[in-house]
mmCIF file of the N, C-alpha and C atoms, coordinates in Angstrom:
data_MODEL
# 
_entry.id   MODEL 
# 
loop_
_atom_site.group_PDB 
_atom_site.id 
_atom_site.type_symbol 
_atom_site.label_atom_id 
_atom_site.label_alt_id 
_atom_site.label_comp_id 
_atom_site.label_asym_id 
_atom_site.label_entity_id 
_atom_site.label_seq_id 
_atom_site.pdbx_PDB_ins_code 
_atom_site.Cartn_x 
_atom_site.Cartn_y 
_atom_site.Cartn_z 
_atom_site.occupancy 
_atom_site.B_iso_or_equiv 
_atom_site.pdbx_formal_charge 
_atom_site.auth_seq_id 
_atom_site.auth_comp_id 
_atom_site.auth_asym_id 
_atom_site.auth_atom_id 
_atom_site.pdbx_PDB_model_num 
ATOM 1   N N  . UNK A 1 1  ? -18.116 -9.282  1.721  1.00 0.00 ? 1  UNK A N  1 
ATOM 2   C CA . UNK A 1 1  ? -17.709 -8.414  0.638  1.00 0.00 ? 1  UNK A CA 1 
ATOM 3   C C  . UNK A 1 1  ? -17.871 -6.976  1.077  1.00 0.00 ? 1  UNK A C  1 
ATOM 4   N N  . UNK A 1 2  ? -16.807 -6.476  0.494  1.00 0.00 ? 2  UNK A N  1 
ATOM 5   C CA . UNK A 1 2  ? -17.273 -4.531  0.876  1.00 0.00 ? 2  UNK A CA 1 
ATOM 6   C C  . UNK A 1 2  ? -17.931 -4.147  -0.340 1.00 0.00 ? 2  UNK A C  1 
ATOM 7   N N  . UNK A 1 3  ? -18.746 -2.726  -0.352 1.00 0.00 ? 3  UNK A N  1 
ATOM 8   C CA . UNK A 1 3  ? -18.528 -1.940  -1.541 1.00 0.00 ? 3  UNK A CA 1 
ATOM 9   C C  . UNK A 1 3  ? -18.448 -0.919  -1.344 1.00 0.00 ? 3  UNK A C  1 
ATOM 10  N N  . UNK A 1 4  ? -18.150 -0.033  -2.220 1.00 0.00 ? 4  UNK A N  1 
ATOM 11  C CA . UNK A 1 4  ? -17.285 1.599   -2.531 1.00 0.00 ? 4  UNK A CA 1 
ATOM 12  C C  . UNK A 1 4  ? -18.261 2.337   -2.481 1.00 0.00 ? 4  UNK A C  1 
ATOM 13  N N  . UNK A 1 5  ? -18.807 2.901   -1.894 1.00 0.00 ? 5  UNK A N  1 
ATOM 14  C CA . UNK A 1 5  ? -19.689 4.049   -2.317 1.00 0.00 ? 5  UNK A CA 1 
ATOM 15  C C  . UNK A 1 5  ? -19.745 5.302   -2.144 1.00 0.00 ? 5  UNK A C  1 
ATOM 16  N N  . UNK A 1 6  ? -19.869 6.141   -3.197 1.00 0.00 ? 6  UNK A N  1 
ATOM 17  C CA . UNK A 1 6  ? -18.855 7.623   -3.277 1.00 0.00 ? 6  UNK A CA 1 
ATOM 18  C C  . UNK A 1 6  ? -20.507 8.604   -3.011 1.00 0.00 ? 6  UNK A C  1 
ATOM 19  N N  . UNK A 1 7  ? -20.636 9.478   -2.302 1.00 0.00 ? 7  UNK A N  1 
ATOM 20  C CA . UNK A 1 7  ? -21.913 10.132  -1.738 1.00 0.00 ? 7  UNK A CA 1 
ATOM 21  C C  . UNK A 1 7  ? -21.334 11.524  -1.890 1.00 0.00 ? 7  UNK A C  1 
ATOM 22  N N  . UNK A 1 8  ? -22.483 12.405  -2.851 1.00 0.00 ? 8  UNK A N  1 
ATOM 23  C CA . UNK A 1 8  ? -21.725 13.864  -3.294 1.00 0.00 ? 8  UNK A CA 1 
ATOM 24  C C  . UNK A 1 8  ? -23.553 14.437  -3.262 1.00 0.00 ? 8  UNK A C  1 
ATOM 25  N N  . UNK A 1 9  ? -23.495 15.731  -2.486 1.00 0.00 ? 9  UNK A N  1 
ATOM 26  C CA . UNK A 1 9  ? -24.569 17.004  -2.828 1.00 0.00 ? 9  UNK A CA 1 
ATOM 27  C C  . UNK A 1 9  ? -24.678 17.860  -4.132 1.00 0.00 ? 9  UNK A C  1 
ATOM 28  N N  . UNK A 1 10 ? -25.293 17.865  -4.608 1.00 0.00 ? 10 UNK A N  1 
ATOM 29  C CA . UNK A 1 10 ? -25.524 18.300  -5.982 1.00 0.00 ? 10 UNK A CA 1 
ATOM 30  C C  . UNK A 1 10 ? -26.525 19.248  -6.324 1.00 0.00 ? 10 UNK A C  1 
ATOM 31  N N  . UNK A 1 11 ? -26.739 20.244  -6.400 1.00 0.00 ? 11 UNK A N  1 
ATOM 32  C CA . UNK A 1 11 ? -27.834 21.192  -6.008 1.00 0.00 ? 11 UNK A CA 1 
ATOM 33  C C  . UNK A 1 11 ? -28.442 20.937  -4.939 1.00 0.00 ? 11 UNK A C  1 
ATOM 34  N N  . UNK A 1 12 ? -28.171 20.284  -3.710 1.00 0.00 ? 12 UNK A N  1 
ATOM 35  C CA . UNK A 1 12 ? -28.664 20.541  -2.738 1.00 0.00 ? 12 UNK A CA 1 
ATOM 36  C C  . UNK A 1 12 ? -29.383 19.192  -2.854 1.00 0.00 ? 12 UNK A C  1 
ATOM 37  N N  . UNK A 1 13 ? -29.190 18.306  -3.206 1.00 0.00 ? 13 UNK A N  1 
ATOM 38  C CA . UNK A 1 13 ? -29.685 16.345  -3.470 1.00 0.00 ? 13 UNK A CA 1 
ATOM 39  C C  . UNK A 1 13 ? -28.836 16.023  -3.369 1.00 0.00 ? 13 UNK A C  1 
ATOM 40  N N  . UNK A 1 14 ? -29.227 15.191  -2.456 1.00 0.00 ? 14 UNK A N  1 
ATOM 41  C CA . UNK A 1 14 ? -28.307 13.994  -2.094 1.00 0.00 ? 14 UNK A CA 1 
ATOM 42  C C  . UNK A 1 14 ? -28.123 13.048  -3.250 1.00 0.00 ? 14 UNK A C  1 
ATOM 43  N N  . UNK A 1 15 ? -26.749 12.633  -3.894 1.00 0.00 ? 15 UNK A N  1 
ATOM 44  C CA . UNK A 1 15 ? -26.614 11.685  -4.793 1.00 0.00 ? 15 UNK A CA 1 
ATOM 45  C C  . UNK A 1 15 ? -25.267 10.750  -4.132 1.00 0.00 ? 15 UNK A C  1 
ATOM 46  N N  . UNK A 1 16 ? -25.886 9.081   -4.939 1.00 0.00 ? 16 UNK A N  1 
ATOM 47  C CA . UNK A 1 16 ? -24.810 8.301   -4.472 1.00 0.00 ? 16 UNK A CA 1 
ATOM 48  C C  . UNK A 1 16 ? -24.646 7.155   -5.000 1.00 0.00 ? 16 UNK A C  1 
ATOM 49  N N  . UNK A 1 17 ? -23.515 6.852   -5.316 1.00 0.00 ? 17 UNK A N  1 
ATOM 50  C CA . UNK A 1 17 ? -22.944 5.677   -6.514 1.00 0.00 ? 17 UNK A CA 1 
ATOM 51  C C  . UNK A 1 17 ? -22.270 4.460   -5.925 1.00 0.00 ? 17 UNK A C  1 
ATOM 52  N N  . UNK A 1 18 ? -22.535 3.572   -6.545 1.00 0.00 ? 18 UNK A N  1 
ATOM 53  C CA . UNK A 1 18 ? -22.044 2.225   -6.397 1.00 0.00 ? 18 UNK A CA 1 
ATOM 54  C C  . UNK A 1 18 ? -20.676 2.200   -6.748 1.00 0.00 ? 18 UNK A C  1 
ATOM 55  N N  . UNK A 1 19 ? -19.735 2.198   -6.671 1.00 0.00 ? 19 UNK A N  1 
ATOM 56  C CA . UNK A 1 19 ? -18.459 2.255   -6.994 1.00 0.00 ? 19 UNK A CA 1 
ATOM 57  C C  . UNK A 1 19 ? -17.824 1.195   -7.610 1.00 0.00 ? 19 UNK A C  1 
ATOM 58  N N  . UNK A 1 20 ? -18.063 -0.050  -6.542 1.00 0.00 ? 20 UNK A N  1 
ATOM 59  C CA . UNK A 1 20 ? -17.432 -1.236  -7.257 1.00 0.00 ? 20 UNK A CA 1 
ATOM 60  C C  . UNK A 1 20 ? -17.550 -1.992  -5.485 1.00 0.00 ? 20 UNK A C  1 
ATOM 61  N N  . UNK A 1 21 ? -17.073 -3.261  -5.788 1.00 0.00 ? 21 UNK A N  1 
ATOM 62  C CA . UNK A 1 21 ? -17.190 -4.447  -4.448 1.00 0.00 ? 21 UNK A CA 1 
ATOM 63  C C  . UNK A 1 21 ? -15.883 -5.169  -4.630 1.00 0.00 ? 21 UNK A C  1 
ATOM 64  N N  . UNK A 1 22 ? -15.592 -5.114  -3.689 1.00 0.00 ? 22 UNK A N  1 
ATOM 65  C CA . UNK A 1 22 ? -14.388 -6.020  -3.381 1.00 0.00 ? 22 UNK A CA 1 
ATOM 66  C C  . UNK A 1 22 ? -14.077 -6.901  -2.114 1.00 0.00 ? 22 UNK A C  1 
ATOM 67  N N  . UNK A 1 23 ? -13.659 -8.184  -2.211 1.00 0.00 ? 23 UNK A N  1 
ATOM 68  C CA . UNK A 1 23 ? -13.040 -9.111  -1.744 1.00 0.00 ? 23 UNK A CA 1 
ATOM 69  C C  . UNK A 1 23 ? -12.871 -8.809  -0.293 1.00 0.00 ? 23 UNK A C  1 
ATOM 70  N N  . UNK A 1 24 ? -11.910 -8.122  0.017  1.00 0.00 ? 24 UNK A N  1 
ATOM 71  C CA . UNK A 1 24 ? -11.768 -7.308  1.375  1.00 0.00 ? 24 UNK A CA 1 
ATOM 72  C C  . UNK A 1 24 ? -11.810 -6.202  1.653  1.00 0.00 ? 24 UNK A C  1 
ATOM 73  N N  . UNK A 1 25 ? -11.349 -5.645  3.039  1.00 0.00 ? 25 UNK A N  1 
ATOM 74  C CA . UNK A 1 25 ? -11.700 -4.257  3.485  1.00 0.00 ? 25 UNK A CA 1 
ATOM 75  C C  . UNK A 1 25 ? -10.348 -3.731  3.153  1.00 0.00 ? 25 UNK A C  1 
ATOM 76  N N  . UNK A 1 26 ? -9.472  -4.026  2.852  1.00 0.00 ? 26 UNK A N  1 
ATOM 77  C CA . UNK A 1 26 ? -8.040  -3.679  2.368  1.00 0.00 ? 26 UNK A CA 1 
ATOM 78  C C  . UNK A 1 26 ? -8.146  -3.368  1.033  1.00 0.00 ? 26 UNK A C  1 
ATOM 79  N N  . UNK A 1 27 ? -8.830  -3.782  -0.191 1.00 0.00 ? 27 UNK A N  1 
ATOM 80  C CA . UNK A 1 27 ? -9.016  -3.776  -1.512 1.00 0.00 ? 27 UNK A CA 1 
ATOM 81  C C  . UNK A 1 27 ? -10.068 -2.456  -1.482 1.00 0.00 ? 27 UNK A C  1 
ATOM 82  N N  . UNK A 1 28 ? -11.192 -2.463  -0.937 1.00 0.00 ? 28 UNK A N  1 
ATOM 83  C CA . UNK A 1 28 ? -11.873 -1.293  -0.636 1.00 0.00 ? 28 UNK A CA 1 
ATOM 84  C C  . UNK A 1 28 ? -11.481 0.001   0.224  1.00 0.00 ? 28 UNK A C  1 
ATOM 85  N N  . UNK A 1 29 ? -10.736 -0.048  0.642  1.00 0.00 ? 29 UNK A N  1 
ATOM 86  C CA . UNK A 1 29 ? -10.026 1.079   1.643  1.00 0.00 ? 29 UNK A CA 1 
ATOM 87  C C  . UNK A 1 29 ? -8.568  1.590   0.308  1.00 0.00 ? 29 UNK A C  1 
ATOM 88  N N  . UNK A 1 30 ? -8.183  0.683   -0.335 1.00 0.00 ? 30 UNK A N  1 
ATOM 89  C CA . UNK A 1 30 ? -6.948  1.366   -1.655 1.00 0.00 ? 30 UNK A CA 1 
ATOM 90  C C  . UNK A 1 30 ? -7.973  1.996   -2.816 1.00 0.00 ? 30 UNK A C  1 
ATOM 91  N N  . UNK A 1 31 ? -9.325  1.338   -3.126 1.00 0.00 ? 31 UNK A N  1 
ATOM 92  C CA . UNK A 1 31 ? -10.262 2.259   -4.184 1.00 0.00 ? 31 UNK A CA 1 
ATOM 93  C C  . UNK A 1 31 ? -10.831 3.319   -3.696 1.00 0.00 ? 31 UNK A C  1 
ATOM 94  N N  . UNK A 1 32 ? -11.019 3.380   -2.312 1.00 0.00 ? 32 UNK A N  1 
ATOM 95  C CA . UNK A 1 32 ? -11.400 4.808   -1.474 1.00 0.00 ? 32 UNK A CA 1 
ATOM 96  C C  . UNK A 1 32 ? -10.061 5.509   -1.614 1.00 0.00 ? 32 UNK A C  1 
ATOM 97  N N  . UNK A 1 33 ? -8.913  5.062   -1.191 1.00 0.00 ? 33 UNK A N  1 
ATOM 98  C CA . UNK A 1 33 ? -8.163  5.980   -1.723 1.00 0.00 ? 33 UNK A CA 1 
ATOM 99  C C  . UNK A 1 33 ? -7.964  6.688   -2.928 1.00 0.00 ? 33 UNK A C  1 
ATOM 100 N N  . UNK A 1 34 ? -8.097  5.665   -3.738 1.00 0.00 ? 34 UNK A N  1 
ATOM 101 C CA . UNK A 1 34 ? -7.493  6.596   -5.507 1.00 0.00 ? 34 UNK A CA 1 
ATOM 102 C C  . UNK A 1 34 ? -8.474  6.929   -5.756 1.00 0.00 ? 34 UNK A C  1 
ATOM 103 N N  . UNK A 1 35 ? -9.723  7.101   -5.511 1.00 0.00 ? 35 UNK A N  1 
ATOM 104 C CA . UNK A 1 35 ? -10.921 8.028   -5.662 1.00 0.00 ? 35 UNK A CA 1 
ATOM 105 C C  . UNK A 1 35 ? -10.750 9.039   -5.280 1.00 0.00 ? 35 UNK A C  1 
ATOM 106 N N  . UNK A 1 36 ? -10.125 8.990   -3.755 1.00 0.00 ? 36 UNK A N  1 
ATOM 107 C CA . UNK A 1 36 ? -9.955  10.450  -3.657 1.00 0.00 ? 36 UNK A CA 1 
ATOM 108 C C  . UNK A 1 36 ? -9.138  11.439  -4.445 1.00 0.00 ? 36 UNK A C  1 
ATOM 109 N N  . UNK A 1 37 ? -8.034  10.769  -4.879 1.00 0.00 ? 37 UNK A N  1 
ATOM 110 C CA . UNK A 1 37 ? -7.197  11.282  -5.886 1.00 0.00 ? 37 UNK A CA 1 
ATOM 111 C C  . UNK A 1 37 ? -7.989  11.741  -7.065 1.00 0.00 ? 37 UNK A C  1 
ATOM 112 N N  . UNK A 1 38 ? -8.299  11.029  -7.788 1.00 0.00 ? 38 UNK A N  1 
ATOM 113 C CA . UNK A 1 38 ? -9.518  11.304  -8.971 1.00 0.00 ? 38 UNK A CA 1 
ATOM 114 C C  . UNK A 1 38 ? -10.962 12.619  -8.658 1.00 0.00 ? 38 UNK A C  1 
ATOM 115 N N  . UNK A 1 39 ? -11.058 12.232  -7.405 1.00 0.00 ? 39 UNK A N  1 
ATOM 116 C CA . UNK A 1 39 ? -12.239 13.087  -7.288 1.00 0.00 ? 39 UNK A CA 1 
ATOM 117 C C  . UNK A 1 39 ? -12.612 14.051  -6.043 1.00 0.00 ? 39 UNK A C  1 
ATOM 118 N N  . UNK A 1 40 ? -11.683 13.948  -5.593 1.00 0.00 ? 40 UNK A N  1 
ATOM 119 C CA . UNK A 1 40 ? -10.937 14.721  -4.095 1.00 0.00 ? 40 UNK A CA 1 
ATOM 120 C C  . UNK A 1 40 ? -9.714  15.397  -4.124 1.00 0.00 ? 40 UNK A C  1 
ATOM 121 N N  . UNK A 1 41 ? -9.651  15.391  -2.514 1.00 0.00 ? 41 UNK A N  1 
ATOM 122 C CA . UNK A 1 41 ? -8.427  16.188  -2.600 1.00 0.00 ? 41 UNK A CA 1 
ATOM 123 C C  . UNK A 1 41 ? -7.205  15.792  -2.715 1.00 0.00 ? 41 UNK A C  1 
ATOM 124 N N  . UNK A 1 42 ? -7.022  14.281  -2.487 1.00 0.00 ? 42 UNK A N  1 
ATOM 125 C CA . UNK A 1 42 ? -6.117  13.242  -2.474 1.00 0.00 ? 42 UNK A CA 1 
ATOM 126 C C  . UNK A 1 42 ? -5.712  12.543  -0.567 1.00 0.00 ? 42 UNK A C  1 
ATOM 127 N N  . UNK A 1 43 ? -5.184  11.713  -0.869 1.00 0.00 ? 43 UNK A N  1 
ATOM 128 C CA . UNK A 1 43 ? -4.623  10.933  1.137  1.00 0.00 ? 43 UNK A CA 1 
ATOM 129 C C  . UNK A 1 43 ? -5.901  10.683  1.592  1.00 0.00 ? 43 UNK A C  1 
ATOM 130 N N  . UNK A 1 44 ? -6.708  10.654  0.903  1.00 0.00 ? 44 UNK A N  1 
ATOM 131 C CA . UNK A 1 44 ? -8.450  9.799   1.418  1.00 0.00 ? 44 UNK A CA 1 
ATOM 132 C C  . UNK A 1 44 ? -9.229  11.128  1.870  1.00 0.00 ? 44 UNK A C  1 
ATOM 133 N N  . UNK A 1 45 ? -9.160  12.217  1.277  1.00 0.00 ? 45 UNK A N  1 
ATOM 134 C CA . UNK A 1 45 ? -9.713  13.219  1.532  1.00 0.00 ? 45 UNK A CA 1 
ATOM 135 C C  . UNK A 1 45 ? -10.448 13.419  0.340  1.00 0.00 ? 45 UNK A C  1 
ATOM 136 N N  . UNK A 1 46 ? -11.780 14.108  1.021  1.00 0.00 ? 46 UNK A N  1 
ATOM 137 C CA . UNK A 1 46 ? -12.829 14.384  -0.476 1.00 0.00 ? 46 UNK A CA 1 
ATOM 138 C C  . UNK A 1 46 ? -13.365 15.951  -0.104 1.00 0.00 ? 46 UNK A C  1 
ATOM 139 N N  . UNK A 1 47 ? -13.709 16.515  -1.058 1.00 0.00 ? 47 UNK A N  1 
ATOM 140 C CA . UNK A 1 47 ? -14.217 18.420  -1.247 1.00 0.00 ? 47 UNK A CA 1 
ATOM 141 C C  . UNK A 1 47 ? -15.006 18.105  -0.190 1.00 0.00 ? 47 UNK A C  1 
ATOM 142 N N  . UNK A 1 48 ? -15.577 19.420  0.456  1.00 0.00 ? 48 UNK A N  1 
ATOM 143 C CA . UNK A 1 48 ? -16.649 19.491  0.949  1.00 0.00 ? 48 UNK A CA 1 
ATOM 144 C C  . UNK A 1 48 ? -18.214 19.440  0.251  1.00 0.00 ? 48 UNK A C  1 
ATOM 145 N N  . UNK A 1 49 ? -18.331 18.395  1.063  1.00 0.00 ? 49 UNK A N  1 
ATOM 146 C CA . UNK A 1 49 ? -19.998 17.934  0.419  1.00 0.00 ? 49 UNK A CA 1 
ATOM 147 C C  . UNK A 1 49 ? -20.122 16.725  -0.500 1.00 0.00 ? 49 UNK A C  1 
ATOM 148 N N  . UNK A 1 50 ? -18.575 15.674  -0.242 1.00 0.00 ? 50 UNK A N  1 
ATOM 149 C CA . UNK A 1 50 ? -18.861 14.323  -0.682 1.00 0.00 ? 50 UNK A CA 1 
ATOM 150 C C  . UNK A 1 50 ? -18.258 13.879  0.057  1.00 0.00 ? 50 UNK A C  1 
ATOM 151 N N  . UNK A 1 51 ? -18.195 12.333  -0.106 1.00 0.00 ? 51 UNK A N  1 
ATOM 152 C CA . UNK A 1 51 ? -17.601 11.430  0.914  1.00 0.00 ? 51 UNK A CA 1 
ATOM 153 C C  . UNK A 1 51 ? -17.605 10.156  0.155  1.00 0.00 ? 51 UNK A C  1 
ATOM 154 N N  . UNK A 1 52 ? -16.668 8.884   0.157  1.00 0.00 ? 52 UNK A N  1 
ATOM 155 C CA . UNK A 1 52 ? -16.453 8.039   0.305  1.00 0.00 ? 52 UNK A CA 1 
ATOM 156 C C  . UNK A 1 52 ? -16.328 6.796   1.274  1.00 0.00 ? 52 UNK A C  1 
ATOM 157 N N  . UNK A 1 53 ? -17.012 5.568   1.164  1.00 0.00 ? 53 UNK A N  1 
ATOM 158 C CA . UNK A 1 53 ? -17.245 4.905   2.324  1.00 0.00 ? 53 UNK A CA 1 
ATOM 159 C C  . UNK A 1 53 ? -17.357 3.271   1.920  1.00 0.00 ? 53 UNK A C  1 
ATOM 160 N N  . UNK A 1 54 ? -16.889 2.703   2.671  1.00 0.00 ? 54 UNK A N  1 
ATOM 161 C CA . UNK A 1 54 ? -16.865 0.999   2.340  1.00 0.00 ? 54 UNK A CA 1 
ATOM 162 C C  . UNK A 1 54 ? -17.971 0.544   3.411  1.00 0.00 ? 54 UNK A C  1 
ATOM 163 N N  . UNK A 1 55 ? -18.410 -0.059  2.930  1.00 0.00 ? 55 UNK A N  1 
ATOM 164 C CA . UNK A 1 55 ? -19.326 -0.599  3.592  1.00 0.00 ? 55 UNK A CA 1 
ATOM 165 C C  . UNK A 1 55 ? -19.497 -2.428  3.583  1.00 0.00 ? 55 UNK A C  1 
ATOM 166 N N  . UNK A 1 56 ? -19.556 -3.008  4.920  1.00 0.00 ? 56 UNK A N  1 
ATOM 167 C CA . UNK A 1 56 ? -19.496 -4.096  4.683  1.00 0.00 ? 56 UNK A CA 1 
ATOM 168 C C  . UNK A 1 56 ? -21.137 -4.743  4.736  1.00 0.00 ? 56 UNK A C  1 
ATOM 169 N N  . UNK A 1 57 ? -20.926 -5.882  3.242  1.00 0.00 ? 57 UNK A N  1 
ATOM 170 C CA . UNK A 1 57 ? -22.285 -6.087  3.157  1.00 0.00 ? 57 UNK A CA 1 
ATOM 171 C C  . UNK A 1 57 ? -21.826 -8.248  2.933  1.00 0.00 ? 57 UNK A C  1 
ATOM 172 N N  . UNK A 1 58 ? -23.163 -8.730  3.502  1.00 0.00 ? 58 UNK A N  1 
ATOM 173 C CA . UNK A 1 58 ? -23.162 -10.277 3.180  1.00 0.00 ? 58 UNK A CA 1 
ATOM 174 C C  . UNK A 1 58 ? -23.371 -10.490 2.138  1.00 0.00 ? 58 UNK A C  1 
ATOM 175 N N  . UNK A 1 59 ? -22.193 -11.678 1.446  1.00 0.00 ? 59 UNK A N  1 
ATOM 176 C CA . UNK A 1 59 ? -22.673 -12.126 0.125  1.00 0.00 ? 59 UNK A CA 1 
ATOM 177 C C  . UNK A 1 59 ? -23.614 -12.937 -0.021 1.00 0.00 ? 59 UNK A C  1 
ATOM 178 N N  . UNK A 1 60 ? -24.388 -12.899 -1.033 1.00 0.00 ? 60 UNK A N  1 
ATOM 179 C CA . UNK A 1 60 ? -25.579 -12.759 -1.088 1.00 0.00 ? 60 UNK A CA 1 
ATOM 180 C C  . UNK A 1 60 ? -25.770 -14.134 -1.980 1.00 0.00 ? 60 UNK A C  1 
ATOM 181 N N  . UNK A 1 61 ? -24.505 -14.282 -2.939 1.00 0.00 ? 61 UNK A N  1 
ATOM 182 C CA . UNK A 1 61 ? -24.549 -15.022 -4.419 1.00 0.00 ? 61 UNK A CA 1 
ATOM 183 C C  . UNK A 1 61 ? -23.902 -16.599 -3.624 1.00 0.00 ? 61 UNK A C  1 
ATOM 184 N N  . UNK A 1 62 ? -23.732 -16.693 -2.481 1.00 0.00 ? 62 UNK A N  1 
ATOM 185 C CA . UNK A 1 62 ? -22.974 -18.022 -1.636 1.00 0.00 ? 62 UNK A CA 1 
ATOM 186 C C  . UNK A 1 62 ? -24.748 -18.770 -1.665 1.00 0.00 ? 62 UNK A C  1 
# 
């Protein structure tokens, strides 16, 4: 499973959110995209001083 996790500086703290998990790295790489849209600059680009990232993790619930 991947999950989304969107990482933004905030007065100078590090903050960082769970986004959501998905199925594949293809399903997580299209929610990194429209995040960026939403909360970036858009085309998988984010402001300076956040970032978006999939990360692959073992399911856990098998």
């Amino acid at each position: 499973m991947w999950t989304l996790v969107y990482i933004v500086f905030i007065g100078g703290k590090l903050e960082s959110t769970v986004v959501d998990t998905y199925e594949t790295m293809y399903e997580c790489f299209n929610a990194r995209e429209t995040l960026s849209l939403e909360v970036g600059k858009g085309n998988g680009y984010f402001k300076p001083g956040s970032q978006a990232v999939c990360v692959y993790r073992e399911d856990i619930s098998v």
